[in-house]
C-alpha beads as a LAMMPS data file, in Angstrom:
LAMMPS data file: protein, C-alpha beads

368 atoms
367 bonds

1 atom types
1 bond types

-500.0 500.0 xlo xhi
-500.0 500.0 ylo yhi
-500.0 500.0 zlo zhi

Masses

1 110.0

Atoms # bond

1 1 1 293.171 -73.437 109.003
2 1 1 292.927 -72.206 105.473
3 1 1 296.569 -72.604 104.948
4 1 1 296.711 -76.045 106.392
5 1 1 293.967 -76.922 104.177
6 1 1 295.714 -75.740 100.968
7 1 1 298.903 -77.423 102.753
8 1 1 297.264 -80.578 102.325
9 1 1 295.410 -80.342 99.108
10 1 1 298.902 -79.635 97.947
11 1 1 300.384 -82.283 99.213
12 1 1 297.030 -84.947 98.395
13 1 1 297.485 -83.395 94.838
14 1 1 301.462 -84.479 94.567
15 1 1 300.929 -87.739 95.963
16 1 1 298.191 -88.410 92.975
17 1 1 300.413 -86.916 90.818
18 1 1 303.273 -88.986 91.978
19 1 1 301.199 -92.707 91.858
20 1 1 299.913 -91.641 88.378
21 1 1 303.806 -91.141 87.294
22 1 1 304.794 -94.404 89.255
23 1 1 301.887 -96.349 87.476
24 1 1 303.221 -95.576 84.235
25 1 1 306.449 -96.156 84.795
26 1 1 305.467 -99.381 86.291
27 1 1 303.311 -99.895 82.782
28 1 1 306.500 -98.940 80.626
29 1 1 308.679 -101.250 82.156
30 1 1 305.960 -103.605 82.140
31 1 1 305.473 -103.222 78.361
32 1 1 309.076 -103.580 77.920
33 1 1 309.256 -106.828 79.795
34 1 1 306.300 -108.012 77.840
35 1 1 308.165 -106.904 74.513
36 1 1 311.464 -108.406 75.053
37 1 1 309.538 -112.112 76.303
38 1 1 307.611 -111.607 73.062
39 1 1 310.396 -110.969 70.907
40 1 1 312.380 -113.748 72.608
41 1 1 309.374 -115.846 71.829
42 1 1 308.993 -115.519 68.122
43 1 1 312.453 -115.301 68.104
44 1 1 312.390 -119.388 69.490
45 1 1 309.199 -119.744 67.012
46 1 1 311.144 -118.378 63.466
47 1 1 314.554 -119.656 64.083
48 1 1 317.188 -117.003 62.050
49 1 1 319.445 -118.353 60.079
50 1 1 323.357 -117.551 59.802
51 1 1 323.633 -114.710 56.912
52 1 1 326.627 -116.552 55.643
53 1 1 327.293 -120.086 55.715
54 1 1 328.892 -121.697 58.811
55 1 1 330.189 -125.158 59.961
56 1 1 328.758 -126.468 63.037
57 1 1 331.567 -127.739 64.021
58 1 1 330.331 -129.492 67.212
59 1 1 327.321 -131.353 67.382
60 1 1 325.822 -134.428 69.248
61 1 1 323.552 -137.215 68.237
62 1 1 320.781 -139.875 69.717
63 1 1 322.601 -142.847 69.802
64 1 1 320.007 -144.532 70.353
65 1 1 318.674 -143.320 67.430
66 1 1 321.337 -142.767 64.642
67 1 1 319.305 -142.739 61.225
68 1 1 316.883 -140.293 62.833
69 1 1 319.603 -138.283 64.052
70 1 1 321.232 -138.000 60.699
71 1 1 317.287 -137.304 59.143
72 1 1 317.178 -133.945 61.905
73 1 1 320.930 -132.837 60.958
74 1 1 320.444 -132.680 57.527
75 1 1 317.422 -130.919 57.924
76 1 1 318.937 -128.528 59.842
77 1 1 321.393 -127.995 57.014
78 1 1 319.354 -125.688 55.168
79 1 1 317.179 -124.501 57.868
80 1 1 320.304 -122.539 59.767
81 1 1 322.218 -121.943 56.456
82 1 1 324.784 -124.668 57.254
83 1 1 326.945 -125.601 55.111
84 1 1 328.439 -128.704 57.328
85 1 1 327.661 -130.185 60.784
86 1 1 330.357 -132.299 62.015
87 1 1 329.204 -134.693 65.194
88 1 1 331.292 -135.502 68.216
89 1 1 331.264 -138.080 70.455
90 1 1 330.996 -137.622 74.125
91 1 1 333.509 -138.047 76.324
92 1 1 332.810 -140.957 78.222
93 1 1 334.172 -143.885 80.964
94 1 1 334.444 -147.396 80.456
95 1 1 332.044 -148.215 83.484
96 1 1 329.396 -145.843 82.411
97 1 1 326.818 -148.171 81.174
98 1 1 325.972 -146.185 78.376
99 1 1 329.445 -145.585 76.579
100 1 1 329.241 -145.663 72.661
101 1 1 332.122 -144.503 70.096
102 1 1 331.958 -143.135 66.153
103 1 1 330.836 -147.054 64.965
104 1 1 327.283 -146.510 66.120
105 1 1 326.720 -143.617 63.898
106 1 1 329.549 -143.838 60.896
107 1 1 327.564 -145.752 58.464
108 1 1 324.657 -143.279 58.290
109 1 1 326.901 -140.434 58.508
110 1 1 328.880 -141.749 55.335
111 1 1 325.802 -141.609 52.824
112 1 1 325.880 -137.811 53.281
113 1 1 329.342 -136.999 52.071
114 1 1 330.496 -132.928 52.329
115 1 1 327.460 -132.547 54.188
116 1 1 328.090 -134.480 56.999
117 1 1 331.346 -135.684 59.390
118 1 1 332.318 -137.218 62.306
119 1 1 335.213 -137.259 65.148
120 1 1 335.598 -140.099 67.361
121 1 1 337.428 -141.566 70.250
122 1 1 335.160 -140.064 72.912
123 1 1 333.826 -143.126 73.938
124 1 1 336.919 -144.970 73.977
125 1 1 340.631 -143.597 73.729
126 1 1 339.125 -140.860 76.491
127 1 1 337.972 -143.586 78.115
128 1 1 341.505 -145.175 78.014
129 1 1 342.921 -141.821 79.069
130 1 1 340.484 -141.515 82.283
131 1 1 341.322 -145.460 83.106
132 1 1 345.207 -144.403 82.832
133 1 1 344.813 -141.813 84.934
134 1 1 342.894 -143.604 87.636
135 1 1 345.121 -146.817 87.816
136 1 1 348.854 -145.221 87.575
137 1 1 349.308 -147.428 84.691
138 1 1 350.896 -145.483 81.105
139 1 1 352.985 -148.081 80.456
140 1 1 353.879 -149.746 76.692
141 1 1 351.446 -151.935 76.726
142 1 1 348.533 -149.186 77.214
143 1 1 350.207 -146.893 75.037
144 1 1 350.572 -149.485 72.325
145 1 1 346.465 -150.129 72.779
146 1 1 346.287 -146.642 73.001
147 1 1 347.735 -146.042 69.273
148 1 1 346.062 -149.039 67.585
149 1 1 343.000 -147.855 68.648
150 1 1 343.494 -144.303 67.317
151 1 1 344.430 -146.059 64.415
152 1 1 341.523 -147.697 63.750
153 1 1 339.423 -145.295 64.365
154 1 1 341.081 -143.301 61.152
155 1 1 340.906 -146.084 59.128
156 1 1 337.248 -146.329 60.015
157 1 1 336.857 -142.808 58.395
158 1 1 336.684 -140.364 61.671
159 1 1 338.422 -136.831 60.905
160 1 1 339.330 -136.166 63.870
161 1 1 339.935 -137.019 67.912
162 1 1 336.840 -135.812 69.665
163 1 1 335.113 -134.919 72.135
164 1 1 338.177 -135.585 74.657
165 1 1 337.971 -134.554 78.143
166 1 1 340.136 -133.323 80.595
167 1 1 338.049 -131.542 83.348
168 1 1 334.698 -132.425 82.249
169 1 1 331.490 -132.061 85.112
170 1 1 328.821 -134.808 85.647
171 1 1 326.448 -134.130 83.254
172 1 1 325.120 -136.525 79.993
173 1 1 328.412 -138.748 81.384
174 1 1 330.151 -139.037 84.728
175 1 1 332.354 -136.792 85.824
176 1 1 335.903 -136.811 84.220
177 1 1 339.385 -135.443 84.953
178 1 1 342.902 -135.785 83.783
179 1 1 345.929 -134.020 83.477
180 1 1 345.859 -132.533 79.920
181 1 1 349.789 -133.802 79.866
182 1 1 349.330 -137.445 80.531
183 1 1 350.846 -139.459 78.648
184 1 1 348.261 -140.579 76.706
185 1 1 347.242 -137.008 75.371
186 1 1 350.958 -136.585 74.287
187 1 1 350.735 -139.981 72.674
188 1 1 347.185 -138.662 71.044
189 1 1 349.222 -135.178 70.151
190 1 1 351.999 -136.804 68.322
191 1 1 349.900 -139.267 66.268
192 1 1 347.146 -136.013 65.308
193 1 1 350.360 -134.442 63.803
194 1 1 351.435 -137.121 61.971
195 1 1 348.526 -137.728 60.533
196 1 1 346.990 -134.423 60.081
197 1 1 343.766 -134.397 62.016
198 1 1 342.824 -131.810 65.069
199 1 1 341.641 -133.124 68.542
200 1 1 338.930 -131.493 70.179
201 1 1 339.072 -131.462 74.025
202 1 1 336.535 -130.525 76.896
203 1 1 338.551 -128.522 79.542
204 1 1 337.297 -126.285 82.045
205 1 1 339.496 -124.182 83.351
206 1 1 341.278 -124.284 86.907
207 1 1 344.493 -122.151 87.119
208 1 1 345.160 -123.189 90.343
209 1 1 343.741 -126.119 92.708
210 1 1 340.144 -124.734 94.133
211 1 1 337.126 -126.058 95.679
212 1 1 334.469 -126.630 93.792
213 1 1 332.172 -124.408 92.468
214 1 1 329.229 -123.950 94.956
215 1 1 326.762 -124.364 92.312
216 1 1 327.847 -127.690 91.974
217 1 1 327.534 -130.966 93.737
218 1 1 330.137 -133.566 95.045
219 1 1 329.560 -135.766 94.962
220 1 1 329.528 -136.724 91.535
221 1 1 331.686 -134.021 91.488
222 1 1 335.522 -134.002 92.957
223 1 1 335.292 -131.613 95.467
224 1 1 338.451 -130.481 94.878
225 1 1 339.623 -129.371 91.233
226 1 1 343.352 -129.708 90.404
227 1 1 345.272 -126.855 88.250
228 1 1 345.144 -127.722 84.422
229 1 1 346.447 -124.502 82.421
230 1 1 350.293 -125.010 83.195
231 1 1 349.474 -128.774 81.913
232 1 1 347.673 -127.940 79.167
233 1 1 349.991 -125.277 77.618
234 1 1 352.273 -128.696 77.900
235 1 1 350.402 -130.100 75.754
236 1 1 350.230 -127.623 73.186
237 1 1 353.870 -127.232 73.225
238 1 1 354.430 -130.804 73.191
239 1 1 354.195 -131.216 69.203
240 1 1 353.393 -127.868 67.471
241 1 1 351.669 -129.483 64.474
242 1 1 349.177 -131.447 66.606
243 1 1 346.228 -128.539 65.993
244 1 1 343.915 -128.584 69.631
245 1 1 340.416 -127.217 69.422
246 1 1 339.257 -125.928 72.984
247 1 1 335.993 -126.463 72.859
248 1 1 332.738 -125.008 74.776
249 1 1 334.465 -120.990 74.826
250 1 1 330.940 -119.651 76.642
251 1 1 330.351 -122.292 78.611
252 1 1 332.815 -122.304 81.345
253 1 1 331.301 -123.010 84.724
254 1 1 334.692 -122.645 87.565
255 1 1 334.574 -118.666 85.936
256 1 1 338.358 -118.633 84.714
257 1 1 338.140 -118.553 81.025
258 1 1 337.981 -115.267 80.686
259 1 1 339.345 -113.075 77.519
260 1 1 342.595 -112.008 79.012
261 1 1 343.430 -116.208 79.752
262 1 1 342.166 -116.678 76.228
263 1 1 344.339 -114.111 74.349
264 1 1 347.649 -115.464 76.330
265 1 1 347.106 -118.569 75.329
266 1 1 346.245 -117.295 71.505
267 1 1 349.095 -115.916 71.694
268 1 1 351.234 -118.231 73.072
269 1 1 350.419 -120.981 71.294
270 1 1 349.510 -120.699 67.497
271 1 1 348.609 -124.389 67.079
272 1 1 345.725 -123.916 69.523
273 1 1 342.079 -122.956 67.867
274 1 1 338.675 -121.934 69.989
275 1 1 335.032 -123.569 69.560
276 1 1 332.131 -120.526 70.563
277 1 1 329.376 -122.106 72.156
278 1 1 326.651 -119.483 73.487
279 1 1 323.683 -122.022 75.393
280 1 1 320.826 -119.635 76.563
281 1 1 319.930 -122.151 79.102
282 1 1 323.523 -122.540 80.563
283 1 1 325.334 -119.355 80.381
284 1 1 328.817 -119.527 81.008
285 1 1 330.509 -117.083 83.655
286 1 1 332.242 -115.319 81.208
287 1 1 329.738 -114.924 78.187
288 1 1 330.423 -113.312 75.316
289 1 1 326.449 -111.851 75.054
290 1 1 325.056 -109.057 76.928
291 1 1 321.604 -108.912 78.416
292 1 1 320.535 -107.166 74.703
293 1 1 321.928 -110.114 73.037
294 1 1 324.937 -107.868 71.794
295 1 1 328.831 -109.536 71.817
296 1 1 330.335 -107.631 74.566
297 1 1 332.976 -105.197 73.415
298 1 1 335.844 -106.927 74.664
299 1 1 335.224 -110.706 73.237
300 1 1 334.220 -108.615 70.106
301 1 1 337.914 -107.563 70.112
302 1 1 339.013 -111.297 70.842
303 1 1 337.111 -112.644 68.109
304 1 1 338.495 -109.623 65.562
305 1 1 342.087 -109.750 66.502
306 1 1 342.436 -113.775 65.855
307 1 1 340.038 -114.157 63.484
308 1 1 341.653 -117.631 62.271
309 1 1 341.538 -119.139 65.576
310 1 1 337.591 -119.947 66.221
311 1 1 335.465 -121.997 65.169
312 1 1 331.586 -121.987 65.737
313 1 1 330.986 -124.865 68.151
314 1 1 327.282 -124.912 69.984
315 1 1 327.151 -128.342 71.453
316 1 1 323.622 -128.464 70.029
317 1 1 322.117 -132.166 69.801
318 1 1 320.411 -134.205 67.472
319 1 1 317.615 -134.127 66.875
320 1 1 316.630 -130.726 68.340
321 1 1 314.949 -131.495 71.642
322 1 1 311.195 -129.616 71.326
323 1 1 311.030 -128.245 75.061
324 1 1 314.423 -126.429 74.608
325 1 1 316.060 -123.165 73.151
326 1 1 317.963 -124.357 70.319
327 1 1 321.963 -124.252 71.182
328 1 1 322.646 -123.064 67.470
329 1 1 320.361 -120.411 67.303
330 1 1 321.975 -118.657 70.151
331 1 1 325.434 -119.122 68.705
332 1 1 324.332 -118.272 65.041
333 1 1 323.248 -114.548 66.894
334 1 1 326.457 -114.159 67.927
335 1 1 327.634 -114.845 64.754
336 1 1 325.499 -113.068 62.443
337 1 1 327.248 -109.504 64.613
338 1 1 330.606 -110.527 63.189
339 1 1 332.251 -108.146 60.706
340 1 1 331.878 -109.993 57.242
341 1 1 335.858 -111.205 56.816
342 1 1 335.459 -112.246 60.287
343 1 1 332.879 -114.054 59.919
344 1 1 333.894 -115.532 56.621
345 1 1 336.644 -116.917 58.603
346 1 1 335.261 -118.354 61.565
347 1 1 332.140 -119.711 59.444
348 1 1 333.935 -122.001 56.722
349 1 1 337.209 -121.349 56.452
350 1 1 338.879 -121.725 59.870
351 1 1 337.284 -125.025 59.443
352 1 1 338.773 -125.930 55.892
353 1 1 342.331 -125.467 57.446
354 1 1 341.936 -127.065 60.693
355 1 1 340.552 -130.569 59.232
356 1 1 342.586 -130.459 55.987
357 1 1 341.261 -132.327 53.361
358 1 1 338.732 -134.028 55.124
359 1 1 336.365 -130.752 54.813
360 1 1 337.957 -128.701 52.485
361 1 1 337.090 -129.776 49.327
362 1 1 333.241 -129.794 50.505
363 1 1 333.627 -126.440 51.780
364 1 1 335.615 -124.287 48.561
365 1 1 331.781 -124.323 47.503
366 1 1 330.209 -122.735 50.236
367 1 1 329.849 -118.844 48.806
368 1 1 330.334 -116.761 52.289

Bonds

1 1 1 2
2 1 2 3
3 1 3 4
4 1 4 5
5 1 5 6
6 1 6 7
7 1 7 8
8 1 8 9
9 1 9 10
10 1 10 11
11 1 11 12
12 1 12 13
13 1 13 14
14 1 14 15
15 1 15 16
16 1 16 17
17 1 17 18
18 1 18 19
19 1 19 20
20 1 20 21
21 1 21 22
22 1 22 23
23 1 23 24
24 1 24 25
25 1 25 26
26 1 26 27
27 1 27 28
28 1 28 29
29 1 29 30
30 1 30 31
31 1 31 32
32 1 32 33
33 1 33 34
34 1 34 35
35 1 35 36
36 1 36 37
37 1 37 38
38 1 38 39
39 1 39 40
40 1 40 41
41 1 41 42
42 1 42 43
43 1 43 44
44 1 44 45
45 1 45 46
46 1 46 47
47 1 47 48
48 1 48 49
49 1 49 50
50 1 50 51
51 1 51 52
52 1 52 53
53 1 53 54
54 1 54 55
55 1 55 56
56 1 56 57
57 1 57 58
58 1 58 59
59 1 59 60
60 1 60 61
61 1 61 62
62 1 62 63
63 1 63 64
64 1 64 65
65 1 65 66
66 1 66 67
67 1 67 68
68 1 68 69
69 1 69 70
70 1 70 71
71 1 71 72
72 1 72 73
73 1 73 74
74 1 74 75
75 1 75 76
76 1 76 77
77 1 77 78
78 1 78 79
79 1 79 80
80 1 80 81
81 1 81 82
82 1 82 83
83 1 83 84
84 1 84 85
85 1 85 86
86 1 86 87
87 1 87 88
88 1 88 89
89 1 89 90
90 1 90 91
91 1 91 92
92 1 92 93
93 1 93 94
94 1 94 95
95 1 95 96
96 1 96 97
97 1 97 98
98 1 98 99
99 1 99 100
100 1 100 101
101 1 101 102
102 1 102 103
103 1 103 104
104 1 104 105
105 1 105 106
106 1 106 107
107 1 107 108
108 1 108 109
109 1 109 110
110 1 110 111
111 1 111 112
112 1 112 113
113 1 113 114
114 1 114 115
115 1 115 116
116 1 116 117
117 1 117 118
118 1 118 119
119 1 119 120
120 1 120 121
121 1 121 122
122 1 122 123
123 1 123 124
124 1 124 125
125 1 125 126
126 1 126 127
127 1 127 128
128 1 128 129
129 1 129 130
130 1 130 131
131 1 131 132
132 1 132 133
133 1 133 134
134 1 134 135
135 1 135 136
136 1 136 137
137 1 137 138
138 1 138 139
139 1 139 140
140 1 140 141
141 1 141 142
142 1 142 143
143 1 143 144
144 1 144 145
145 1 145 146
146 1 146 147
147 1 147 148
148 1 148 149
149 1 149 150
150 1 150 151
151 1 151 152
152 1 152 153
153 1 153 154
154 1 154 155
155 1 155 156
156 1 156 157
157 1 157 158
158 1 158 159
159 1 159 160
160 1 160 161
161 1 161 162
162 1 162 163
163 1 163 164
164 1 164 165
165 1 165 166
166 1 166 167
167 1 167 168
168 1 168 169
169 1 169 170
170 1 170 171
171 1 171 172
172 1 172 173
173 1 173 174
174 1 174 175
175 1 175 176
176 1 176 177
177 1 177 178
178 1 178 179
179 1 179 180
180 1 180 181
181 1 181 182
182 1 182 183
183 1 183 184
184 1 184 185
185 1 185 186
186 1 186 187
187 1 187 188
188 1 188 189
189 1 189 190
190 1 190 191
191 1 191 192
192 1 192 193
193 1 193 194
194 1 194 195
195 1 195 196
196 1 196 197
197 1 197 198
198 1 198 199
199 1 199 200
200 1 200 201
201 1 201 202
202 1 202 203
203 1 203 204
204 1 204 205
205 1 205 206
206 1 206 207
207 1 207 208
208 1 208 209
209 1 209 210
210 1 210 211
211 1 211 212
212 1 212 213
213 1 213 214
214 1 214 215
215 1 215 216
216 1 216 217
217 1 217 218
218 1 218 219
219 1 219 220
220 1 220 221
221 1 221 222
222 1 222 223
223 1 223 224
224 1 224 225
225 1 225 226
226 1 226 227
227 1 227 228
228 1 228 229
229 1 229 230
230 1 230 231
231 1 231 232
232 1 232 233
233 1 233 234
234 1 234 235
235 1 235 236
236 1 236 237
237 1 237 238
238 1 238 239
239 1 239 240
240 1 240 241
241 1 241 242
242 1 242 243
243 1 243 244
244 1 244 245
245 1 245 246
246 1 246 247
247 1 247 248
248 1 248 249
249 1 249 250
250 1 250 251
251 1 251 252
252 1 252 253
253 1 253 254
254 1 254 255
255 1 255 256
256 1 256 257
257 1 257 258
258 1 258 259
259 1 259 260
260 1 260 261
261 1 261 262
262 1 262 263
263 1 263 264
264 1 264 265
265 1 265 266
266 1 266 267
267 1 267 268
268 1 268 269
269 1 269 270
270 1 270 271
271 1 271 272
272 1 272 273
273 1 273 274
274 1 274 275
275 1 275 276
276 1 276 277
277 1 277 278
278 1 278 279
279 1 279 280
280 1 280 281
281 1 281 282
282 1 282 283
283 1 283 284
284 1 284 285
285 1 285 286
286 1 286 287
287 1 287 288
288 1 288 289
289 1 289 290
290 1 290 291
291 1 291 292
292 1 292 293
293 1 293 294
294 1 294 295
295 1 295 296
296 1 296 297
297 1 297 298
298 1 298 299
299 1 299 300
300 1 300 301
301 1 301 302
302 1 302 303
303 1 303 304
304 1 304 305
305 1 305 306
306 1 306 307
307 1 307 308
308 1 308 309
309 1 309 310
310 1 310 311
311 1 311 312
312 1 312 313
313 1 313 314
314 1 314 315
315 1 315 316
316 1 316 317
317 1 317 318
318 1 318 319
319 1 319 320
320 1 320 321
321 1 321 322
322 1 322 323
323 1 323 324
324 1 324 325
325 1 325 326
326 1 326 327
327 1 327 328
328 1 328 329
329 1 329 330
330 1 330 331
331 1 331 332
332 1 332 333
333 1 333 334
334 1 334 335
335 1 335 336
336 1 336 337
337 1 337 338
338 1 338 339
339 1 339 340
340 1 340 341
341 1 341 342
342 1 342 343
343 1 343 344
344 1 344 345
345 1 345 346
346 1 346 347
347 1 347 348
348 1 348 349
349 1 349 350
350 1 350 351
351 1 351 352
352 1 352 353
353 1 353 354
354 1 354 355
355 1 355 356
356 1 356 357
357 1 357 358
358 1 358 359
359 1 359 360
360 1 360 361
361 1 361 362
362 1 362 363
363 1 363 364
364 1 364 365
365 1 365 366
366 1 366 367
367 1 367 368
């Protein structure tokens, strides 16, 4: 009886020492949980800025609201150590009710020269591309619409072709898809070459004909999502002095763009150039963060073995919604990890090369 007693005081004795070690455990991880959603916190509250100056290179506006979007971008200039934000246009349908191009915005964005820049053809020669695609029709008389729009957009004062679609989900407009060798986007190649301006396309990537994501609804959604890679590297071969920007590297939602498809391609095709977007609230499959906020090891490697092929990109729109983690800030960690010559390069000077003399002059000031 004695023994079973001191059996069971035993026992009663491990147990209490066993919730005691479970309770703090439970507090440490606790406090650690608490910690992180504290730092994450003031890190929302005291935005940090990039240590070197950057381009954002792909930005979006109000357009219902262009002078106030202008008023929130240069404000952001200083506030993220910008030296430029360039603005895109999204790519867009012509029976989506709320279509816009580069017009709405071009006037305001002109009074802030070297500071401020803008792409266009979103709202219309994508627009052109998706109606070509639907109706069969690529014929001269599109393609000759097709070029005297581009043209006047360029005379207008865009510096570029932007954002242009070719797998794009429903999202701020209709869902979009195209083969990235239609006609139209050779057409669009040849006439970025000649006159020395990049286009920037929205692509997520499908290797092969799948189903769509599950995550995702059809409709609005095709259910079905047909291979764009093989077309796409037809496109970049097409004209090798039509420079592509492939934007939204981060973002991908079918899970395909992964570093090894990445680094074939960079390899592949030296004309092509990357935009890194890193959105905390819509983390792509294949994101170049960890859980710590570190660049995994092996997009660290991307990033350091073509450093003159990206560009910092975060999609981030204007001006900064208040119930939101701000796209930039997210990207601008990622960027602040970079090696310095790295980051020199993807900062200002990938930039300066890829948009010519639109940018560069503004940028040879910008001390990195």
């Amino acid at each position: 009886m004695k023994r079973l007693s001191g059996n069971l005081a035993t026992a009663l004795l491990l147990l209490a020492y066993g919730f005691v070690a479970l309770m703090l455990t439970t507090h440490s991880s606790f406090a650690r949980q608490v910690a992180t959603r504290a730092a994450k916190i003031a890190s929302r509250a005291e935005p940090v800025p990039a240590v070197t100056p950057f381009v954002e290179e792909h930005a979006h506006f109000d357009e219902k609201d262009p002078a106030g979007s202008v008023r929130s971008a240069m404000a952001a200039l200083g506030r993220e150590n910008a030296a430029m934000i360039l603005f895109q246009i999204s790519p867009d349908t012509f029976d989506h009710p709320g279509r816009y191009d580069s017009e709405i915005i071009l006037a305001e964005v002109k009074k802030h020269p070297g500071k401020l820049a803008i792409t266009g053809g979103g709202g219309s020669l994508n627009a052109m591309i998706m109606k070509s695609a639907a109706t069969g029709d690529a014929g001269p008389k599109v393609q000759r619409e097709f070029k005297a729009r581009a043209e006047e957009l360029l005379r207008e004062g865009v510096i570029g072709f932007g954002e242009m679609t070719a797998e794009h989900f429903d999202g701020f407009t209709p869902y979009q898809s195209a083969p990235p060798d239609h006609p139209l986007y050779l057409q669009l190649s040849d006439l970025a070459a000649l006159h020395n301006v990049p286009i920037d396309i929205h692509m997520e990537a499908v290797p092969q004909e799948i189903p769509l994501p599950p995550d995702l609804k059809s409709p609005p959604n095709a259910a079905r999502l047909h291979a764009n890679i093989d077309a796409f590297e037809r496109l970049l071969s097409h004209n090798s002095h039509a420079r592509m920007i492939w934007a939204h590297l981060g973002s991908d939602f079918t899970g395909f763009r992964t570093v090894e498809l990445d680094r074939r391609l960079l390899l592949a095709h030296p004309n092509l150039f990357m935009e890194i977007k890193t959105d905390p609230q819509a983390p792509g499959r294949n994101y170049p963060l960890g859980s710590d906020g570190k660049i995994r090891p092996e997009w660290l490697k991307l990033f350091t073995d073509f450093p003159d092929r990206f560009v910092l990109g975060s999609d981030q729109h204007n001006p900064e919604p208040s119930d939101a983690d701000k796209r930039w800030q997210e990207t601008i960690l990622l960027f602040n990890q970079l090696p310095a010559e790295v980051r020199k390069k993807i900062g200002t000077e990938n930039v300066a090369h890829i948009y010519g003399n639109s940018v560069a002059s503004s940028l040879h000031a910008a001390k990195n």
